[in-house]
N, C-alpha and C positions, 0 to 999 in steps of 0.2 A: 600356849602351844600344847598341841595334845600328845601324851607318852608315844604314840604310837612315829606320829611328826618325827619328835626328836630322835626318836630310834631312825629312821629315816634317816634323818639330816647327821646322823653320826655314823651312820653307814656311811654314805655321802663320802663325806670330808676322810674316812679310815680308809677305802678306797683312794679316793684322789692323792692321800698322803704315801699309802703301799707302792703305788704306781710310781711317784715320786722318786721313792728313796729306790724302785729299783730301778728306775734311768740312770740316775745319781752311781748307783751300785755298777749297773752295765759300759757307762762311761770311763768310770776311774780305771775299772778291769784296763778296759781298751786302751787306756792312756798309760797304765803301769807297764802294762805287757807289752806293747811297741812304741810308746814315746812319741807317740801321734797325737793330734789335738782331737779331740772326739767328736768335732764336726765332719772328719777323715770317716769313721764307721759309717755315717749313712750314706758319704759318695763311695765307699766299698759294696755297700752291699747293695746301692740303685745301679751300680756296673753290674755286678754278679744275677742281679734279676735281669737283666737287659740280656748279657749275651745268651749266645744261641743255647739250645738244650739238646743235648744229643738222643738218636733215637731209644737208648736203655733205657737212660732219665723219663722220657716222656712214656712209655710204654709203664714201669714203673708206678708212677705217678697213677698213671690213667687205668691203672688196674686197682691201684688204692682207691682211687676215686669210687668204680662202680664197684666194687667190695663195699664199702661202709654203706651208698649209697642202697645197695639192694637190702642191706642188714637192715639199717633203718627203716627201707619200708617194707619188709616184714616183720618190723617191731611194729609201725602202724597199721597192717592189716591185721596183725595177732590182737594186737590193742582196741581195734573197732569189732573182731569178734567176740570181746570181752564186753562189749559196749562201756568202753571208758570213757573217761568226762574227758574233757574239751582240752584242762591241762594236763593232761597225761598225752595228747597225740600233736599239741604243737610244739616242744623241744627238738621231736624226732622229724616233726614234715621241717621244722625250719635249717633242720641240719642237712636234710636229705640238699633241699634247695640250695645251700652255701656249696655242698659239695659236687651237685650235679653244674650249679655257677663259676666254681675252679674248673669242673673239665672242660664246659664250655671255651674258658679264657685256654687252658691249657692247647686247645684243639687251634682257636684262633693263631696261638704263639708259634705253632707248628706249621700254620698255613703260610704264615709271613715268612716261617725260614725257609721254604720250600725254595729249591734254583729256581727261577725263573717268575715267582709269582710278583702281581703287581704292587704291593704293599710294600 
């Protein structure tokens, strides 16, 4: 196996082990602090995303959104006037896309709370 592999493959596994201990870490918290079994935190927090969001929340949110998103892509127009190589401008298009994909879902969430809509 080649140096390069096993630097790899011990990333890998130092990762997957980091991740690990901080489930392990965010669990125990959860079960010291209220005495719940820590399969109780993910049906806390799949209720807390489900219900409604009020209009601050969403307004909020959705100005965060197109703030970073517009940031980002004048970090990619500044970046192609620079004529940057290829990885310097996919970090920033692939962030713009996650963030412009939150407002998306954000917008759908607000459609479904609307009185009256068919959702």
């Amino acid at each position: 196996m080649s140096e390069e592999t096993r630097l790899w493959l011990y990333a890998l596994v130092c990762a997957v082990g980091l991740g690990a201990l901080y489930l392990w870490i965010k669990d125990r918290l959860y079960v010291d602090r209220t005495g719940k079994p820590a399969a109780e935190r993910v049906r806390e927090w799949s209720e807390r995303r489900l219900r409604p969001m009020s209009k601050r929340a969403y307004v909020a949110y959705s100005l965060l959104d197109m703030v970073v998103c517009a940031l980002l892509l004048v970090d990619i127009v500044f970046a192609l006037r620079h004529h940057a190589r290829l990885d310097v401008l996919v970090p920033p298009l692939c962030l713009a896309v996650y963030f412009a994909a939150h407002q998306y879902e954000l917008k759908k969430k607000q459609t479904r709370q609307l009185p009256g809509s068919a959702m």
